[in-house]
C-alpha positions as CSV (number, residue, x, y, z in Angstrom):
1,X,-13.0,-20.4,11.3
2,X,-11.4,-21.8,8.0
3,X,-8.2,-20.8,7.0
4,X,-7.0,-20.8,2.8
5,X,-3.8,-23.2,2.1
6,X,-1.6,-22.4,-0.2
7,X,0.3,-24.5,-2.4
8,X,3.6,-24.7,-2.6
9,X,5.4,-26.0,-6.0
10,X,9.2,-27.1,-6.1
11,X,10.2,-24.2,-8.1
12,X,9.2,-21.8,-5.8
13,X,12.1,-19.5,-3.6
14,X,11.1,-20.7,0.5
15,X,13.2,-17.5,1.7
16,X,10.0,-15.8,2.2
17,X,8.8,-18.4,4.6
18,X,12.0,-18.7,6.0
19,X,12.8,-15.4,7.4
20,X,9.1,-15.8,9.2
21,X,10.1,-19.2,10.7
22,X,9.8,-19.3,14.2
23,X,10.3,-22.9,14.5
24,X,10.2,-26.3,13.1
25,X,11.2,-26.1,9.4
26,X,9.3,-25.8,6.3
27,X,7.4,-28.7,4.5
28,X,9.1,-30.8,1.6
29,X,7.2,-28.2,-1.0
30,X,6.6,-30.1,-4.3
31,X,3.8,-30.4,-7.2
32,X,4.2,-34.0,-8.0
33,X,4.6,-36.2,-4.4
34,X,2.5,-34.9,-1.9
35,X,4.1,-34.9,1.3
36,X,1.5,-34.3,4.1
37,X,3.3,-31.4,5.6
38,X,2.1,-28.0,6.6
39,X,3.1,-24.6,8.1
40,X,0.9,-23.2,10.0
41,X,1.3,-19.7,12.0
42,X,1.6,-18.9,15.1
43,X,-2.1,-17.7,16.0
44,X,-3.8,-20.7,14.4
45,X,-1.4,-23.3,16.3
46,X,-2.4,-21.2,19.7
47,X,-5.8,-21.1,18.8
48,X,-6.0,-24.8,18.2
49,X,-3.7,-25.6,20.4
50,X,-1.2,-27.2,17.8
51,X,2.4,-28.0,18.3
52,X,5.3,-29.4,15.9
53,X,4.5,-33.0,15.2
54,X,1.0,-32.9,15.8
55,X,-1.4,-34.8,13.1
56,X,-4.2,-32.4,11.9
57,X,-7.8,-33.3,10.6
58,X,-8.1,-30.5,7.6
59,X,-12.0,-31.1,6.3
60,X,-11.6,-29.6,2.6
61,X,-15.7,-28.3,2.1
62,X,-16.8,-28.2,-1.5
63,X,-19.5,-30.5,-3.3
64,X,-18.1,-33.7,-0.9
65,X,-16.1,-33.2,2.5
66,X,-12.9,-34.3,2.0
67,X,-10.4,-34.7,5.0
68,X,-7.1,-34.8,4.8
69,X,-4.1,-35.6,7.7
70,X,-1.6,-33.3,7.9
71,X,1.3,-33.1,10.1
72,X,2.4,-29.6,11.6
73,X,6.4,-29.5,10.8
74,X,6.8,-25.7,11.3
75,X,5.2,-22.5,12.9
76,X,5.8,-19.3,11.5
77,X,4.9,-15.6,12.3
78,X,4.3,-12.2,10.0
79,X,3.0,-10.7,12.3
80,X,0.1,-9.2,9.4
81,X,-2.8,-10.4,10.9
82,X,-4.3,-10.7,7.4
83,X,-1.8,-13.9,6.5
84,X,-1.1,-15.3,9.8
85,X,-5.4,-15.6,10.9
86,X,-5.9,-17.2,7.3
87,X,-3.2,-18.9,5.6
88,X,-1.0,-22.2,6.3
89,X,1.1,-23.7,3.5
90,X,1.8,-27.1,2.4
91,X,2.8,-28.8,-1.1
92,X,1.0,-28.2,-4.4
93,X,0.0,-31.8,-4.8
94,X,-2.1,-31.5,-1.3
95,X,-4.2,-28.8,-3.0
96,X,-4.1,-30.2,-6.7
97,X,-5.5,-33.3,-5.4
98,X,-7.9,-31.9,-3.4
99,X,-9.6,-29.6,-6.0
100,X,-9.1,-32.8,-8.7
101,X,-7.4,-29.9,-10.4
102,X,-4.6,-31.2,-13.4
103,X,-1.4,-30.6,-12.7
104,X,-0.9,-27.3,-14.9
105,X,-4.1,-26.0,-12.8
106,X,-3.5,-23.4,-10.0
107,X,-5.8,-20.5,-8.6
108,X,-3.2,-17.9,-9.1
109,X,0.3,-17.0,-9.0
110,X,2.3,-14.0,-7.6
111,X,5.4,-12.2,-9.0
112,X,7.7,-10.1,-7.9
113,X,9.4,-6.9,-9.4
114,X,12.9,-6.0,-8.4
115,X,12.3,-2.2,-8.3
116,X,9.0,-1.3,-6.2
117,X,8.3,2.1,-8.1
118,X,7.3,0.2,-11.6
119,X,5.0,-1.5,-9.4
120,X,2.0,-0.3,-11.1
121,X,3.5,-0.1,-14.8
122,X,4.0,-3.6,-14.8
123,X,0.5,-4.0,-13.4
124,X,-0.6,-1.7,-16.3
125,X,1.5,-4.0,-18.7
126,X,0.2,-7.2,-17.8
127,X,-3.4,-5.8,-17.3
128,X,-3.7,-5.0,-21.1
129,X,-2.0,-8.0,-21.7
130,X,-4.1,-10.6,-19.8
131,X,-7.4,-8.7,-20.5
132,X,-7.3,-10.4,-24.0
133,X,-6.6,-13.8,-23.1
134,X,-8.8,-16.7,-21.2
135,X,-6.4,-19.9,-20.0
136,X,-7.3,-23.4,-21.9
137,X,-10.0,-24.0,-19.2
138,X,-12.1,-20.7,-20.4
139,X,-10.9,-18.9,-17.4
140,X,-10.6,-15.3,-17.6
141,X,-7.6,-13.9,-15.8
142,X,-7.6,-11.0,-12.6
143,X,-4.1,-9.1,-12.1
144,X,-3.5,-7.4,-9.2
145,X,-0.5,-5.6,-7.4
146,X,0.0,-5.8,-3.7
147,X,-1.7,-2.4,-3.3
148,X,-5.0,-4.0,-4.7
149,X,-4.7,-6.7,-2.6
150,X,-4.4,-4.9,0.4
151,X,-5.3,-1.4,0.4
152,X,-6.5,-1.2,4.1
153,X,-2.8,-2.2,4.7
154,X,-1.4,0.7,2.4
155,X,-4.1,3.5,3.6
156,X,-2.2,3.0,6.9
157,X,1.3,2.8,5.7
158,X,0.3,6.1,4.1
159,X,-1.2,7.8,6.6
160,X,2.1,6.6,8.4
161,X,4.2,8.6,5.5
162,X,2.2,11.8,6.3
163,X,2.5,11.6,9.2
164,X,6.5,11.5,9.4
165,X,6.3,14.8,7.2
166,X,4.1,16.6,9.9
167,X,6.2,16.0,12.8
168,X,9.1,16.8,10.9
169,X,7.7,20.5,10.1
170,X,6.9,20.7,12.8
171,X,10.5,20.0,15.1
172,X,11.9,22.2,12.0
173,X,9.3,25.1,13.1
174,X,10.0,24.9,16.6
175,X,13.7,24.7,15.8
176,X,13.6,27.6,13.9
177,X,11.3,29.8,16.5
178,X,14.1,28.5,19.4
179,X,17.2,29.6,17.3
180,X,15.2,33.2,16.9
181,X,14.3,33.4,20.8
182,X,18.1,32.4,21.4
183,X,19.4,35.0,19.0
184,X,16.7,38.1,20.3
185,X,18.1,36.7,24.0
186,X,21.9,37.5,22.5
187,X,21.2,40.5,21.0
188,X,18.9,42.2,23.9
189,X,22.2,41.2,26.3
190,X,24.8,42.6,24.4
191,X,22.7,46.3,23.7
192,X,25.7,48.1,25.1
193,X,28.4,46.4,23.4
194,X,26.2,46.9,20.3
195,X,25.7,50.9,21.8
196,X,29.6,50.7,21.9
197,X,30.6,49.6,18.4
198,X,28.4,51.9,16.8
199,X,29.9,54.6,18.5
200,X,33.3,54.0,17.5
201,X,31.7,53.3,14.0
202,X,31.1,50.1,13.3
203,X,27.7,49.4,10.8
204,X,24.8,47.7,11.6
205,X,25.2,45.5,8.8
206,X,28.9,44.3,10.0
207,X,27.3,44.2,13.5
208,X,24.5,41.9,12.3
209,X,26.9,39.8,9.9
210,X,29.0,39.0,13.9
211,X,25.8,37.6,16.1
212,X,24.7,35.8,12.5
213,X,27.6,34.1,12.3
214,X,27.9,33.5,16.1
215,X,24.3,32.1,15.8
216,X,25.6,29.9,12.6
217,X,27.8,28.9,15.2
218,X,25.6,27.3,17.8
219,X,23.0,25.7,15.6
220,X,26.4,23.9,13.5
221,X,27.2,22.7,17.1
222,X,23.9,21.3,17.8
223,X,23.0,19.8,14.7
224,X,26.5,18.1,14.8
225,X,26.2,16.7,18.8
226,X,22.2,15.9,17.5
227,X,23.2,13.7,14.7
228,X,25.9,11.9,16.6
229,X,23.2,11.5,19.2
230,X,20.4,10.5,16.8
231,X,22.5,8.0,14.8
232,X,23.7,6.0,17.9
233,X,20.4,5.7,18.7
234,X,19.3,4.5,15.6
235,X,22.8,2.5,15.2
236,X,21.6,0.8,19.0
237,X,18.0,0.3,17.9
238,X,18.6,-1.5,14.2
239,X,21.5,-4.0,16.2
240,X,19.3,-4.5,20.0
241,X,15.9,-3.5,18.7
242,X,15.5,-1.7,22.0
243,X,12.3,-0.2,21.5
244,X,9.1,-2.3,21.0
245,X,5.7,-2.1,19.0
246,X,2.8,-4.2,19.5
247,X,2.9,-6.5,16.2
248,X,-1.5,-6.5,16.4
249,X,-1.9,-3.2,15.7
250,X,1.3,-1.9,13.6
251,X,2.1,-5.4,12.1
252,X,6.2,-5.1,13.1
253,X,7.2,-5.9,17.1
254,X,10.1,-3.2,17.0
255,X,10.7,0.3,15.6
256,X,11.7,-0.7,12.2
257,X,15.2,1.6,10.8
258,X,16.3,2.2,7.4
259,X,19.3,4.6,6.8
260,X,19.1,6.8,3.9
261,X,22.1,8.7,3.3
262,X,21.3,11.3,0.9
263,X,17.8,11.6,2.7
264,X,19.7,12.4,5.7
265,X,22.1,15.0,4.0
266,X,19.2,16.9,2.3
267,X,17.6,17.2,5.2
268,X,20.1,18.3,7.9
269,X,21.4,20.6,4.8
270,X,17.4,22.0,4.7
271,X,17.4,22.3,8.3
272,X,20.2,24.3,8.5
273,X,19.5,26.7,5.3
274,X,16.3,27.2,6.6
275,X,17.5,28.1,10.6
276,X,20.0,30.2,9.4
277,X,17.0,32.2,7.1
278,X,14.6,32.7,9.9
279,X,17.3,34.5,11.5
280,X,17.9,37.2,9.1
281,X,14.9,39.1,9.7
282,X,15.5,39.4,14.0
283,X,18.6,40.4,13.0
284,X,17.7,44.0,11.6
285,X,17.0,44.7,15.5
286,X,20.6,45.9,15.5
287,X,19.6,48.5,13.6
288,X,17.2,49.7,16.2
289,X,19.3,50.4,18.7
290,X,20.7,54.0,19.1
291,X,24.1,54.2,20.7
292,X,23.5,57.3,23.0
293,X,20.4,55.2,24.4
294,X,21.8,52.1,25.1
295,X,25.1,53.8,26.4
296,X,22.9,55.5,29.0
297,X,23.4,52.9,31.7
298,X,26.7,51.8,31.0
């Protein structure tokens, strides 16, 4: 199986690379001394059976094999199956040489853009822009974004995104239907205290206004003890990473957790708005009930 190196210049930021490290350290990256270092990840040095300090034979297969020794100073892990099966990195000079490229000459270049939603504007902008334009060596230029690149990767991630809507209908449905059984359950016990206060005059509405707000009452109480509940759990998962994921089929090895605040308040706000709605109309059952008929057994 070949794998594709990438070339790594002096100017470029290795805090990508670091936070992947698993061990070892990263090579002396540089376009001008070559240094004879490489990363490789994790599967490749299992599959080859590789380990830090170990000299590899690399055979570089274009119009002559060329071979090059590298030594293996770090190992590293994305866990994306798509980088850590193909790629290892080592300096620019390794791969300048190699190609008998010039020293201005590289196969491409990526960028990145501090906020992710003008991802695709600035993929528009520089689209337009290179679409006119060849390099010196009568190359014609390709932009893509990340999405592009990988769109197997962000099918899933979006599928992912749908599916945290769904299940979120669907805990608010059965929420709602739970809150209306509870308050029918309320109601159907208290017929002769109901039977009772209309008799002494008391109005359905005023009568419904008491078991809404007693209702109001219990599902304030449980979205309160359910939010403490849910955010130590998330506090325990993002600090212990209790909960694991296989990495080779959802590309992270824990439940991943990001805390949004005004996320969170629109939704328990939307949650409770919309409980408190699907109550109104089980309510009207007071009105039903006839005081001599539920009196009848008292």
């Amino acid at each position: 199986q070949g794998v594709l190196f990438k070339g790594v210049g002096r100017e470029y930021d290795p805090s990508f690379l670091k936070q992947y490290l698993i061990s070892g350290r990263l090579p002396k990256f540089s376009d001008s001394e070559s240094s004879n270092e490489v990363l490789v990840s994790k599967y490749l040095a299992d599959r080859l059976h590789l380990k830090l300090g170990d000299k590899v034979f690399t055979y570089f297969i274009q119009d002559n094999i060329l071979v090059r020794r590298l030594k293996v100073v770090g190992i590293y892990q994305t866990n994306f199956s798509e980088y850590d099966n193909l790629y290892v990195f080592t300096d620019m000079s390794v791969i300048t040489h190699l190609n008998g490229w010039n020293d201005d000459q590289v196969s491409g270049m990526e960028i990145s853009v501090d906020d992710y939603k003008y991802l695709y504007q600035i993929g528009y902008v520089m689209k337009n822009v290179f679409a006119h334009f060849t390099d010196k060596y009568n190359d014609n230029y390709l932009v893509q974004n990340i999405e592009e690149a990988n769109p197997g990767l962000f099918a899933w991630l979006g599928l992912l995104d749908m599916n945290v809507w769904v299940i979120l209908i669907l805990m608010t449905g059965i929420s709602c239907f739970t809150m209306i059984s509870g308050l029918l359950i309320i109601i159907l016990e208290r017929t002769n205290m109901i039977g009772v206060l209309k008799a002494i005059g008391a109005s359905s509405g005023s009568i419904r206004k008491t078991f809404l707000y007693v209702a109001t009452f219990i599902i304030g109480k449980g979205m309160f003890w359910g939010n403490v509940i849910g955010l130590a759990v998330c506090f325990i998962q993002k600090q212990f990473g209790l909960f694991k994921l296989d990495p080779t089929t959802y590309y992270i090895d824990r439940v991943p957790i990001e805390f949004n605040v005004v996320i969170w308040a629109l939704l328990n706000i939307a949650t409770f708005i919309i409980a408190v709605v699907m109550l109104v109309g089980p309510s009207y059952l007071i009105s039903k009930i006839r005081p001599a008929k539920s009196m009848r057994f008292e």
